[in-house]
PDB file of N, CA, C and O in Angstrom:
ATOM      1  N   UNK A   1       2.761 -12.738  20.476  1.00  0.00           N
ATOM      2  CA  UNK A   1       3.797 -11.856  19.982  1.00  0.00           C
ATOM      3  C   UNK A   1       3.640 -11.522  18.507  1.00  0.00           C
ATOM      4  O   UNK A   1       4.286 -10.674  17.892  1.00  0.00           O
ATOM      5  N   UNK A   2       2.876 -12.158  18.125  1.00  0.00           N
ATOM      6  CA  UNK A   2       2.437 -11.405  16.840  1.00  0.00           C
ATOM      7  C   UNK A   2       2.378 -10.361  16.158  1.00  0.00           C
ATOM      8  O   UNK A   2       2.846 -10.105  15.049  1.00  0.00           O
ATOM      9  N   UNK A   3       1.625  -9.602  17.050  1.00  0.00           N
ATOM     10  CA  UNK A   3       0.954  -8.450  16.869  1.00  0.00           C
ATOM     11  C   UNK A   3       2.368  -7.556  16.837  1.00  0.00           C
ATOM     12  O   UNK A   3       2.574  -6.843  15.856  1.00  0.00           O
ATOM     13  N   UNK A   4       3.425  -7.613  18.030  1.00  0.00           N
ATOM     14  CA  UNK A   4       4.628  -7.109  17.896  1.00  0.00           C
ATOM     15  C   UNK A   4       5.690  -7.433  16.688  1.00  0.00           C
ATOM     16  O   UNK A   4       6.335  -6.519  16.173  1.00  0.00           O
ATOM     17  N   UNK A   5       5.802  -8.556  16.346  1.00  0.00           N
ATOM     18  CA  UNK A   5       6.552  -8.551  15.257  1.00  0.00           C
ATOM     19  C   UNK A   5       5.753  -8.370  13.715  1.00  0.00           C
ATOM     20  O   UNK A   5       6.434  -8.166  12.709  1.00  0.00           O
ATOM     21  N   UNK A   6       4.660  -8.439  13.662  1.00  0.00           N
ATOM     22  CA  UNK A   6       4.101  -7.820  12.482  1.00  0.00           C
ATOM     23  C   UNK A   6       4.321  -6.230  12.299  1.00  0.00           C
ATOM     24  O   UNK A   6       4.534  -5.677  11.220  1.00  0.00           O
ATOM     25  N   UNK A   7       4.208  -5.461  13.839  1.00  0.00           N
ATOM     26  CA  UNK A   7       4.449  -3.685  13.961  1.00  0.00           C
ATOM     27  C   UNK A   7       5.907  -3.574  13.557  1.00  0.00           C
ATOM     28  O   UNK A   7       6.278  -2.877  12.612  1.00  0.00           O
ATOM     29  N   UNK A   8       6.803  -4.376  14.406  1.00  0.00           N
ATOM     30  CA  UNK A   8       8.469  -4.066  13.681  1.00  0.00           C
ATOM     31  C   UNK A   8       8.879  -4.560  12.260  1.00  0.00           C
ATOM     32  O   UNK A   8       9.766  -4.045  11.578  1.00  0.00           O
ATOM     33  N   UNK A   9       8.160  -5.560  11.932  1.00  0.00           N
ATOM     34  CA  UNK A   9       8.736  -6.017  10.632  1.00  0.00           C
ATOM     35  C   UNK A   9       7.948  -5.890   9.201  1.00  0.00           C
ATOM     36  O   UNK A   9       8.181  -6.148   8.021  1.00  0.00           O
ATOM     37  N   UNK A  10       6.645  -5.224  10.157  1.00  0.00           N
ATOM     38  CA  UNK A  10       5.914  -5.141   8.778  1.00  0.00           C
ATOM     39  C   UNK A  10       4.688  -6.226   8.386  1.00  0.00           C
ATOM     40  O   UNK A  10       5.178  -7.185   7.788  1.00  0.00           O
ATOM     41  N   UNK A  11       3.325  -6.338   8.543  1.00  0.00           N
ATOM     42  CA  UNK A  11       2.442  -7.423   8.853  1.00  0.00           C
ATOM     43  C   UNK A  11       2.742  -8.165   7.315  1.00  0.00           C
ATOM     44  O   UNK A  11       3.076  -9.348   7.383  1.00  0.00           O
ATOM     45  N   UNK A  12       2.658  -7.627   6.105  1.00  0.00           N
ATOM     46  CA  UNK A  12       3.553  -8.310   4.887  1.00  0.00           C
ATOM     47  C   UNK A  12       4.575  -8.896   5.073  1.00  0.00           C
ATOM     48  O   UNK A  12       4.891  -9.265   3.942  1.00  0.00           O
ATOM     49  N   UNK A  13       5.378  -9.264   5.805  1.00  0.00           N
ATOM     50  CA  UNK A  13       6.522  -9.648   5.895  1.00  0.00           C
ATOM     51  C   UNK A  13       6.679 -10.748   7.212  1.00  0.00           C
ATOM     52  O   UNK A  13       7.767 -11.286   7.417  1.00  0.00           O
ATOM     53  N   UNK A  14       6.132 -10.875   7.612  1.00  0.00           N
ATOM     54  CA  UNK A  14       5.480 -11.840   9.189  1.00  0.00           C
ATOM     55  C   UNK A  14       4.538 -13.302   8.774  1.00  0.00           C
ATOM     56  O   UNK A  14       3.308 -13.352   8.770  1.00  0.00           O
ATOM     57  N   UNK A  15       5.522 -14.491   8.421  1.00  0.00           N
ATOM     58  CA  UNK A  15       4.885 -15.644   8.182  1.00  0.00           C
ATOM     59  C   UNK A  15       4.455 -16.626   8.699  1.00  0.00           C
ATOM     60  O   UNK A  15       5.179 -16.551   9.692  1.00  0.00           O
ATOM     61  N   UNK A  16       3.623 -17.889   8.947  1.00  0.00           N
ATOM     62  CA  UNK A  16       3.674 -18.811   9.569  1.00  0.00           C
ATOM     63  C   UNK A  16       4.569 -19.558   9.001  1.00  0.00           C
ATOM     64  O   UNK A  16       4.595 -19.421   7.778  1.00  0.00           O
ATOM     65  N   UNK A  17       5.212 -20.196   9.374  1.00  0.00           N
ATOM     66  CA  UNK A  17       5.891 -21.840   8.531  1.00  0.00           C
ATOM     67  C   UNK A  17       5.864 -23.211   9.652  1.00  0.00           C
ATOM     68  O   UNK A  17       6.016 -23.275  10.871  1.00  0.00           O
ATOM     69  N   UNK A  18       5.662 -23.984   8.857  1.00  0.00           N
ATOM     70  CA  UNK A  18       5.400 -25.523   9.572  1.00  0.00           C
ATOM     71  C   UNK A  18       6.637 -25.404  10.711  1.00  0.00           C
ATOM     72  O   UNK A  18       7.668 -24.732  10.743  1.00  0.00           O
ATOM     73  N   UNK A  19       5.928 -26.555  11.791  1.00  0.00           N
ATOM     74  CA  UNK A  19       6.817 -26.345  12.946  1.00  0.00           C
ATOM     75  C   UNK A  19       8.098 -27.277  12.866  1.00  0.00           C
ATOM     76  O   UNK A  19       8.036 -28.456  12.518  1.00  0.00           O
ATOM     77  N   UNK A  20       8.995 -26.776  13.142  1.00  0.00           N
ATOM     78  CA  UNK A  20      10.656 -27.722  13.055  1.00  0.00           C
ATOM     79  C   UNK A  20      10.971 -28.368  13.852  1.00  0.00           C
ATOM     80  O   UNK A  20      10.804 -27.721  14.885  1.00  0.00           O
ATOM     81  N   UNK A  21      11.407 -29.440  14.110  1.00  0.00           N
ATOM     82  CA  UNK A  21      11.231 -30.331  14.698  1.00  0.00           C
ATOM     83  C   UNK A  21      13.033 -30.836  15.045  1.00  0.00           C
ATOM     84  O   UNK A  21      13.593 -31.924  14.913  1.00  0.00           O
ATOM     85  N   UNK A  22      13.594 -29.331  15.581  1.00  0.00           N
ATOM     86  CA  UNK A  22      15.182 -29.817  15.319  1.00  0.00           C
ATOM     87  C   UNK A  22      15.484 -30.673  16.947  1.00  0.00           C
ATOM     88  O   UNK A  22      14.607 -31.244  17.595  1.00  0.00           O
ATOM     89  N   UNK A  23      16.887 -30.560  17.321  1.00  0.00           N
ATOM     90  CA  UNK A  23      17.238 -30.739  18.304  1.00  0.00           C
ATOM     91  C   UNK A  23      17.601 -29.992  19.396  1.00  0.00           C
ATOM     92  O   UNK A  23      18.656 -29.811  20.004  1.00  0.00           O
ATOM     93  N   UNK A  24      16.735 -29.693  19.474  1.00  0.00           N
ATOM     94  CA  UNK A  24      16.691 -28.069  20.655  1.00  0.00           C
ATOM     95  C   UNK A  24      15.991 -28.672  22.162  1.00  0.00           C
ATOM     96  O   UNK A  24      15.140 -29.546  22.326  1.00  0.00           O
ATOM     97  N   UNK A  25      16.636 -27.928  23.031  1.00  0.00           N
ATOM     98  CA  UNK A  25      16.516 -28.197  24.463  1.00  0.00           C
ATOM     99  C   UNK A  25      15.008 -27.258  24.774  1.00  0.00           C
ATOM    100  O   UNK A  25      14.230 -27.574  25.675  1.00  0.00           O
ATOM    101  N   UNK A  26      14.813 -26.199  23.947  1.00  0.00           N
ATOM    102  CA  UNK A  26      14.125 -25.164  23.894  1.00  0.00           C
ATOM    103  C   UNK A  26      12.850 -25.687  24.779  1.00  0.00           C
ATOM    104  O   UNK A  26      12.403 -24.958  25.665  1.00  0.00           O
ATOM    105  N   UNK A  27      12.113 -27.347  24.433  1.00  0.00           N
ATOM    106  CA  UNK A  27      10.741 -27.560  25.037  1.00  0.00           C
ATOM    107  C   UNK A  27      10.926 -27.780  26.269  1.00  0.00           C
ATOM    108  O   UNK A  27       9.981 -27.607  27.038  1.00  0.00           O
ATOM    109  N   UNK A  28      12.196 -28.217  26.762  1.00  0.00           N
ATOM    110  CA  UNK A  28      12.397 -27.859  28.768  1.00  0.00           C
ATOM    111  C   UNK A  28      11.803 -27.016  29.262  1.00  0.00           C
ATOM    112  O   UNK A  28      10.853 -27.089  30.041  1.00  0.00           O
ATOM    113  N   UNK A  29      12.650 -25.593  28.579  1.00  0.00           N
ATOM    114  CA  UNK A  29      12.477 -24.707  28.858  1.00  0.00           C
ATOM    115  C   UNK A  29      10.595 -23.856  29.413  1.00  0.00           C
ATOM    116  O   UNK A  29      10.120 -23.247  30.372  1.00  0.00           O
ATOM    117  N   UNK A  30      10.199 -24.324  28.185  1.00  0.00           N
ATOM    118  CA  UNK A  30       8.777 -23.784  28.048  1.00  0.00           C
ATOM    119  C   UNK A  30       7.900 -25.094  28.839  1.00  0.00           C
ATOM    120  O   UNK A  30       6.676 -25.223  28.827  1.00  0.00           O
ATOM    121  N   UNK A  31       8.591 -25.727  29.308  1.00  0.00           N
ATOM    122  CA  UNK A  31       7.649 -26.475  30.434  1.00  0.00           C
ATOM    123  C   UNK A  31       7.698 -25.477  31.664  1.00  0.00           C
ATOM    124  O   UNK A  31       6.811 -25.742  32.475  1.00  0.00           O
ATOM    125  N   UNK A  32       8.471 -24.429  32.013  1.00  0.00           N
ATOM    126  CA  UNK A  32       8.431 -23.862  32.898  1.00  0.00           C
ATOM    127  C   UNK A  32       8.121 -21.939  32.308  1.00  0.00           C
ATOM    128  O   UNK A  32       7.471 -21.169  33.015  1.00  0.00           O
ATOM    129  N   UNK A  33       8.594 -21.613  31.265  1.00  0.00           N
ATOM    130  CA  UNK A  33       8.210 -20.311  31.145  1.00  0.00           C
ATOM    131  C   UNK A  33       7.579 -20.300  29.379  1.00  0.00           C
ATOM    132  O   UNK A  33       7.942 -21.121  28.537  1.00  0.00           O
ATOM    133  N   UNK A  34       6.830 -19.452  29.189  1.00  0.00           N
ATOM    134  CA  UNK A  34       6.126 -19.489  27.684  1.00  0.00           C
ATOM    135  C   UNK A  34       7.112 -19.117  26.738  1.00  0.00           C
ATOM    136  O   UNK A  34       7.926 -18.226  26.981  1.00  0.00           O
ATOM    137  N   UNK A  35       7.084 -19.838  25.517  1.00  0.00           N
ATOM    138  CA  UNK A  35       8.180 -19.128  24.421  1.00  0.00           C
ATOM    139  C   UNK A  35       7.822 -19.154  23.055  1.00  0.00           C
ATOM    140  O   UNK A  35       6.613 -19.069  22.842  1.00  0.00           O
ATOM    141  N   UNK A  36       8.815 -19.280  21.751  1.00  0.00           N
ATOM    142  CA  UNK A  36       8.592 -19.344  20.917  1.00  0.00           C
ATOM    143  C   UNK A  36       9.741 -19.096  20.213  1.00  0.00           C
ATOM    144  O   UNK A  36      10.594 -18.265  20.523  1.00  0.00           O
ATOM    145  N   UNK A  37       9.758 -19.956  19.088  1.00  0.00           N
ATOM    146  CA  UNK A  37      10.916 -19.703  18.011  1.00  0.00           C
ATOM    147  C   UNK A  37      10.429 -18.275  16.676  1.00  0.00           C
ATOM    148  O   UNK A  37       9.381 -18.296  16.031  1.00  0.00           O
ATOM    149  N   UNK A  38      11.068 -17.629  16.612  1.00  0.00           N
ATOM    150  CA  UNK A  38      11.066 -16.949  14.978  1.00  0.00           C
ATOM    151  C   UNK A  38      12.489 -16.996  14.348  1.00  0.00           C
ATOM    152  O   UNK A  38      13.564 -17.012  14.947  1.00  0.00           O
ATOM    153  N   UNK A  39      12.227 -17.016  12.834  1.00  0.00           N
ATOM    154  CA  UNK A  39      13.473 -16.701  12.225  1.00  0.00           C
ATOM    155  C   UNK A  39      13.262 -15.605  11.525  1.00  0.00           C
ATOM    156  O   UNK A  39      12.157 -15.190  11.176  1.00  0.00           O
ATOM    157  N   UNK A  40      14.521 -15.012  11.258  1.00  0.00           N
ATOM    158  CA  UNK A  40      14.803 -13.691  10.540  1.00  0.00           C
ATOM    159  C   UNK A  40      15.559 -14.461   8.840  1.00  0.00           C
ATOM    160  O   UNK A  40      16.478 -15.275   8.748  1.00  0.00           O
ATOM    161  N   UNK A  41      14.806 -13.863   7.805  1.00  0.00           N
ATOM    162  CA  UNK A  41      15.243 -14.206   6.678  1.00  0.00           C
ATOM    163  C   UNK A  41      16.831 -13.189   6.619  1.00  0.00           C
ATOM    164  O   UNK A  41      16.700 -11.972   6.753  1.00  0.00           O
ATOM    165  N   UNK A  42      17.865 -13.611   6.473  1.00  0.00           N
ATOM    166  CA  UNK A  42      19.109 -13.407   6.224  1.00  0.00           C
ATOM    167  C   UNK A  42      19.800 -13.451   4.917  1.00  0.00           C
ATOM    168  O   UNK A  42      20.996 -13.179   4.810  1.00  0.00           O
ATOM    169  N   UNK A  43      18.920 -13.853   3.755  1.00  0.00           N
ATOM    170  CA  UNK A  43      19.542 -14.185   2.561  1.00  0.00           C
ATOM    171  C   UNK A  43      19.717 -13.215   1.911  1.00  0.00           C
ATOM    172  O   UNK A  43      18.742 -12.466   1.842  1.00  0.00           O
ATOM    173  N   UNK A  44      20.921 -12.815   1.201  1.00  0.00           N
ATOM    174  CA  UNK A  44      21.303 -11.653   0.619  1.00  0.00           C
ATOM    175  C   UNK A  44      20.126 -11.189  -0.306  1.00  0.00           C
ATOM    176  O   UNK A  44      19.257 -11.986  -0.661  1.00  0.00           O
ATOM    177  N   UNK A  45      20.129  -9.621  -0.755  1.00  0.00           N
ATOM    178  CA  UNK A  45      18.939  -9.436  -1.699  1.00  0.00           C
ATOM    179  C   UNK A  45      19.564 -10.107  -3.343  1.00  0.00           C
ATOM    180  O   UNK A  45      20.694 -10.137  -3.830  1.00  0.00           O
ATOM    181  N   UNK A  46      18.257 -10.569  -3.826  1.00  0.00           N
ATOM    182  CA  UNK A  46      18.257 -10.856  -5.200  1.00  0.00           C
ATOM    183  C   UNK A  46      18.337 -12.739  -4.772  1.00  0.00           C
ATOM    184  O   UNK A  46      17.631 -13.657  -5.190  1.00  0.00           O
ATOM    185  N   UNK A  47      18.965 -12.746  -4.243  1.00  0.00           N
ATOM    186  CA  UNK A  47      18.653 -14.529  -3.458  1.00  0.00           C
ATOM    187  C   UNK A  47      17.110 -15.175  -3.239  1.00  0.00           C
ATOM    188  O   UNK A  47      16.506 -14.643  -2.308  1.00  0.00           O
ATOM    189  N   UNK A  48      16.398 -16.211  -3.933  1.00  0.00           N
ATOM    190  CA  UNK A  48      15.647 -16.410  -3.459  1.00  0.00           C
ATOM    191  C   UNK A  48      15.578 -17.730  -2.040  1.00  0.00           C
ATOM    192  O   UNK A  48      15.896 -18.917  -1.972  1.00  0.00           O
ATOM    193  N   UNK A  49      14.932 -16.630  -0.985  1.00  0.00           N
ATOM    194  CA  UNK A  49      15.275 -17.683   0.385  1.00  0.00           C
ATOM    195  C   UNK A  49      14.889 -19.051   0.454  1.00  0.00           C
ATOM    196  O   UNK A  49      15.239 -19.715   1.429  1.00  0.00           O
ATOM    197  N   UNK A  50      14.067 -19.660  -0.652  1.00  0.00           N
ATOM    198  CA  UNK A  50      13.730 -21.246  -0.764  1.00  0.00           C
ATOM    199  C   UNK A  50      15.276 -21.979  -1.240  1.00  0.00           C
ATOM    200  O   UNK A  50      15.567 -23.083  -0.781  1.00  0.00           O
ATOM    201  N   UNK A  51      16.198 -21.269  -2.174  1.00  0.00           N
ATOM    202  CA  UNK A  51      17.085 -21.688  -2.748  1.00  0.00           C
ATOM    203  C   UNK A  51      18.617 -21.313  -1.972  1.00  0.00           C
ATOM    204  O   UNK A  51      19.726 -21.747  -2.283  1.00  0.00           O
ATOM    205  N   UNK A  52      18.348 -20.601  -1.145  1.00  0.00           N
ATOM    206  CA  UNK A  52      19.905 -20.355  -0.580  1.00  0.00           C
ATOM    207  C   UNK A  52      19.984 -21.184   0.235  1.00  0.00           C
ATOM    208  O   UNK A  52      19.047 -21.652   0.882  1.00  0.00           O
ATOM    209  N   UNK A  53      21.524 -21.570   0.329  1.00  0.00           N
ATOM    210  CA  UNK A  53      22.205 -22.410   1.246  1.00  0.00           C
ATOM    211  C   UNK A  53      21.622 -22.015   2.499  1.00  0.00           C
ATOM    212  O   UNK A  53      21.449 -20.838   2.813  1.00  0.00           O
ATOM    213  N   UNK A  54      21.194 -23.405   3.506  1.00  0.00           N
ATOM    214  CA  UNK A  54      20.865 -23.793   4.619  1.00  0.00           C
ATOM    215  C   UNK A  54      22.512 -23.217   5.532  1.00  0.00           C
ATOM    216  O   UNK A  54      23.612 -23.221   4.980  1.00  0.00           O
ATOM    217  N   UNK A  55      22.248 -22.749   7.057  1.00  0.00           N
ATOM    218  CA  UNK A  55      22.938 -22.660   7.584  1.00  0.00           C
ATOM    219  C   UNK A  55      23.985 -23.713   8.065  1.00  0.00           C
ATOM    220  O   UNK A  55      23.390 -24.726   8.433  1.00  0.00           O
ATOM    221  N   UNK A  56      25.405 -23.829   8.196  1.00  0.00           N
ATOM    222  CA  UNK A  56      26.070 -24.684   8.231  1.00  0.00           C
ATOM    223  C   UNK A  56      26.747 -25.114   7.235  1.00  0.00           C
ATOM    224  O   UNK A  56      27.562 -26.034   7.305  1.00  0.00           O
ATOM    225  N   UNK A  57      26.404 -24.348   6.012  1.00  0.00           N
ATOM    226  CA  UNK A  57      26.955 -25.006   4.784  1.00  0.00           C
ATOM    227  C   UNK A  57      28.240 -24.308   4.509  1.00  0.00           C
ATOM    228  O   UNK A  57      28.669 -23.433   5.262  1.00  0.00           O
ATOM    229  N   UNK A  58      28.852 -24.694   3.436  1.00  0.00           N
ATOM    230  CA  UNK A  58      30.031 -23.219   3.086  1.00  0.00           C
ATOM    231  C   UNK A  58      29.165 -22.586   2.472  1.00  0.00           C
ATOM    232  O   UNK A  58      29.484 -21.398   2.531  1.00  0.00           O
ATOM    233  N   UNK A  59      28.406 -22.690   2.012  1.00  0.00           N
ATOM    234  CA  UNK A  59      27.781 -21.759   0.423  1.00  0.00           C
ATOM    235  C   UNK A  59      26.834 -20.848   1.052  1.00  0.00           C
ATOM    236  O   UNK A  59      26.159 -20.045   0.407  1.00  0.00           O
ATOM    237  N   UNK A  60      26.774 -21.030   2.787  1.00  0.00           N
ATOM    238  CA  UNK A  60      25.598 -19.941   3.511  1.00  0.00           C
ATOM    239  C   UNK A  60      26.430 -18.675   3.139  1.00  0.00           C
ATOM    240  O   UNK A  60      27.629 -18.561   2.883  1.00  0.00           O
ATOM    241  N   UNK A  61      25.249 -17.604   3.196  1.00  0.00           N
ATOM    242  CA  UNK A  61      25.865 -16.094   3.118  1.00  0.00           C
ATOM    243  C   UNK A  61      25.056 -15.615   3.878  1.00  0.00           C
ATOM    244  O   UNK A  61      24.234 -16.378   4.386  1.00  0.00           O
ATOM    245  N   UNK A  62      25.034 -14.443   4.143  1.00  0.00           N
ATOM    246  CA  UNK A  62      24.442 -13.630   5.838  1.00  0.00           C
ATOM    247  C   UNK A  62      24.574 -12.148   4.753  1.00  0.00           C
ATOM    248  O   UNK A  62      25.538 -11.641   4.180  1.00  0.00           O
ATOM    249  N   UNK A  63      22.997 -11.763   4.825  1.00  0.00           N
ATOM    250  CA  UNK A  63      22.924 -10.340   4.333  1.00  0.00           C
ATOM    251  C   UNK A  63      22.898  -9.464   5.879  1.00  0.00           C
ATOM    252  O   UNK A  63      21.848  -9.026   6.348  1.00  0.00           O
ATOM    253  N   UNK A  64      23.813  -9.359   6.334  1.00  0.00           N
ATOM    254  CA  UNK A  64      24.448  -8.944   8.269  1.00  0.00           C
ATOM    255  C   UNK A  64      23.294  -7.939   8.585  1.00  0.00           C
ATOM    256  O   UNK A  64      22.837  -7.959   9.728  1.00  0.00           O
ATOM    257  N   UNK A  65      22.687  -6.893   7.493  1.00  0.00           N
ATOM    258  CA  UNK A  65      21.820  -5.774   7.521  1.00  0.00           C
ATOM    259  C   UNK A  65      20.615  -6.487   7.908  1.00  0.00           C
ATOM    260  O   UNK A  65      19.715  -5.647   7.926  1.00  0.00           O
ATOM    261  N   UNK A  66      20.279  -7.331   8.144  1.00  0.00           N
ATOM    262  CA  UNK A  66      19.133  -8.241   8.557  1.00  0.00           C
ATOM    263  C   UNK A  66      19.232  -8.805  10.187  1.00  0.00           C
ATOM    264  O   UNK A  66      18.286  -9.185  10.877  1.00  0.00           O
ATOM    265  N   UNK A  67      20.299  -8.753  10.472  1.00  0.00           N
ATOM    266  CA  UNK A  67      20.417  -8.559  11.818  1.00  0.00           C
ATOM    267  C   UNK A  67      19.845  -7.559  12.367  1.00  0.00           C
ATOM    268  O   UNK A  67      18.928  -7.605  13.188  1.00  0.00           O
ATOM    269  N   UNK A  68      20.240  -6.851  12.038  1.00  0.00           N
ATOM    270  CA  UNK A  68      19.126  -5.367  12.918  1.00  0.00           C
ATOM    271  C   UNK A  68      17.710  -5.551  12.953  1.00  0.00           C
ATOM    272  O   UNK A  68      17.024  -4.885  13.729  1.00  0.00           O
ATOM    273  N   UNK A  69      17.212  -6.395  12.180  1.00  0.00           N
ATOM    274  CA  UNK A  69      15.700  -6.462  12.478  1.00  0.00           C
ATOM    275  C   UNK A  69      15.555  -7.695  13.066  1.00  0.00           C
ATOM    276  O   UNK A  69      14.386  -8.078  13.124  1.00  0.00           O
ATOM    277  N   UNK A  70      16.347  -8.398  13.497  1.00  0.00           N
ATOM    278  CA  UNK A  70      16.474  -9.884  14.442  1.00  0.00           C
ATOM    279  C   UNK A  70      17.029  -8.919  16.149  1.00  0.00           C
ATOM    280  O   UNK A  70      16.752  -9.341  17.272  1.00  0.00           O
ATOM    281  N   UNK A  71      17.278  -8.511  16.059  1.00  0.00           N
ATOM    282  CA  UNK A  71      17.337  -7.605  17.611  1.00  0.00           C
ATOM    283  C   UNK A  71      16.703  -6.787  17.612  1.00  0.00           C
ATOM    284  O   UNK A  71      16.476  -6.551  18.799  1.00  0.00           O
ATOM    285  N   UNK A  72      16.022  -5.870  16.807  1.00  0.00           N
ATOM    286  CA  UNK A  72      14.989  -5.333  16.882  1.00  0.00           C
ATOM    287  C   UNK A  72      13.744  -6.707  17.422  1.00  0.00           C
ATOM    288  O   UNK A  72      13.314  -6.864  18.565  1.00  0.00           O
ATOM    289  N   UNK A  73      13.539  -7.215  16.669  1.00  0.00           N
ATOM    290  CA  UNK A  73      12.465  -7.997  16.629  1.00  0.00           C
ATOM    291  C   UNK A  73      12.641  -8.788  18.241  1.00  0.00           C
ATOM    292  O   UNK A  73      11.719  -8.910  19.047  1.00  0.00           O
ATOM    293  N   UNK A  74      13.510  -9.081  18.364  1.00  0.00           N
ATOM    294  CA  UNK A  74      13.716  -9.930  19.984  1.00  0.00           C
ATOM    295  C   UNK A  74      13.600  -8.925  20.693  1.00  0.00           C
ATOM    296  O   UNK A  74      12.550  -9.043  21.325  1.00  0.00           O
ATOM    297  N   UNK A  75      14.266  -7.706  21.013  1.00  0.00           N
ATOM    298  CA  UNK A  75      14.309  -6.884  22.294  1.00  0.00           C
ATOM    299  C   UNK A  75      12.447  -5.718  21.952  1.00  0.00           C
ATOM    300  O   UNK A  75      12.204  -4.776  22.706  1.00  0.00           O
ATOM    301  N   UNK A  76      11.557  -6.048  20.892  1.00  0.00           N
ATOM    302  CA  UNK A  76      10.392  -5.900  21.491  1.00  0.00           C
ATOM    303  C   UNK A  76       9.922  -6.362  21.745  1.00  0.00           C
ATOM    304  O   UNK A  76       9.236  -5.939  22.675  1.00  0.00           O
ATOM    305  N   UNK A  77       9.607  -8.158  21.154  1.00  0.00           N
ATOM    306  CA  UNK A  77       9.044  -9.171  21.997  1.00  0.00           C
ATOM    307  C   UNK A  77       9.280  -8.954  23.212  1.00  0.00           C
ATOM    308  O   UNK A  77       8.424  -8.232  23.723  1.00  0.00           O
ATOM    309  N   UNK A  78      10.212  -9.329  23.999  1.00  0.00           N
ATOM    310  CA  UNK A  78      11.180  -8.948  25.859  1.00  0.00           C
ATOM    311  C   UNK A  78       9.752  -7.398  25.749  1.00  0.00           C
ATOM    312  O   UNK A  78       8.521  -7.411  25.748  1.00  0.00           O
ATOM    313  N   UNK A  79      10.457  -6.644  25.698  1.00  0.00           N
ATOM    314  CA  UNK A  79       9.554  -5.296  26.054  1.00  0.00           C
ATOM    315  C   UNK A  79       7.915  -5.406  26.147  1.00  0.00           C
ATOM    316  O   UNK A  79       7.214  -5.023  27.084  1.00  0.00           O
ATOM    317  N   UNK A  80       7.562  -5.930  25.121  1.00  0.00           N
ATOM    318  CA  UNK A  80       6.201  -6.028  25.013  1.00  0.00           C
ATOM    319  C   UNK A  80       5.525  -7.108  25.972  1.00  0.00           C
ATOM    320  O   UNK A  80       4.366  -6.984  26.367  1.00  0.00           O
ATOM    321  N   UNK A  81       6.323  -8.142  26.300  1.00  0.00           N
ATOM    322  CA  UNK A  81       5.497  -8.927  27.168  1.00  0.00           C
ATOM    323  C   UNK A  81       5.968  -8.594  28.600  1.00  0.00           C
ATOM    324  O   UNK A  81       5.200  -8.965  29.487  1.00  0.00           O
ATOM    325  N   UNK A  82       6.883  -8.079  28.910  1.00  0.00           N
ATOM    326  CA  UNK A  82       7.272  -7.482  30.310  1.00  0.00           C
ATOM    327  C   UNK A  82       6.234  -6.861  30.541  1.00  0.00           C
ATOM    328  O   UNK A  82       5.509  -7.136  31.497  1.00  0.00           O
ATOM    329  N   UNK A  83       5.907  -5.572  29.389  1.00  0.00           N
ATOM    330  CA  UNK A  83       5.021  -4.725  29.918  1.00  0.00           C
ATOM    331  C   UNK A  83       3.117  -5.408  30.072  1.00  0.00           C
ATOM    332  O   UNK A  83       2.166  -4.877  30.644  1.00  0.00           O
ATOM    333  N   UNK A  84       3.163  -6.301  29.552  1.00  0.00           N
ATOM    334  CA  UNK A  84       2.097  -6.917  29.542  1.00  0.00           C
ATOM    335  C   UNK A  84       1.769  -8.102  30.977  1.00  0.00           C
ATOM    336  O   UNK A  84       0.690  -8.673  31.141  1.00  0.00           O
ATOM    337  N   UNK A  85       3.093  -8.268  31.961  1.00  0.00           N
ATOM    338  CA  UNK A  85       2.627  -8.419  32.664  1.00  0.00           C
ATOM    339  C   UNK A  85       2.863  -7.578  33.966  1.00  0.00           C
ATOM    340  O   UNK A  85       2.191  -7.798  34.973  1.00  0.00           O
TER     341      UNK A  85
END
């Protein structure tokens, strides 16, 4: 899915980061169908995203206009691998 979220978001803007290791049911899942986590940077502009509040906090803020490229970005992944099989 790469290749798709580098085309919607821009191949500058499409990172690796070390894998997280939270408490997610998510690896069930992919014992039976293929998946993958991405995140969408949400931090207001002028914020640098190493320094803004972690989600859950009070001090999180949500630049909301960044949503649109988090459903963008999910409903072409879905599209692109449907059509791929």
């Amino acid at each position: 899915m790469l290749p798709t979220l580098q085309r919607v978001a821009g191949a500058d803007k499409v990172q690796f980061v070390p894998k997280v290791t939270g408490s997610e049911d998510f690896s069930y899942f992919q014992k039976l169908v293929p998946g993958l986590f991405f995140f969408v940077g949400v931090a207001p502009p002028g914020v640098d995203p190493t320094k803004a509040a972690p989600n859950h906090s009070p001090r999180f803020s949500v630049d909301e206009s960044a949503l649109l490229l988090g459903v963008r970005s999910l409903a072409s992944v879905a599209c692109d691998w449907l059509e791929s099989q």
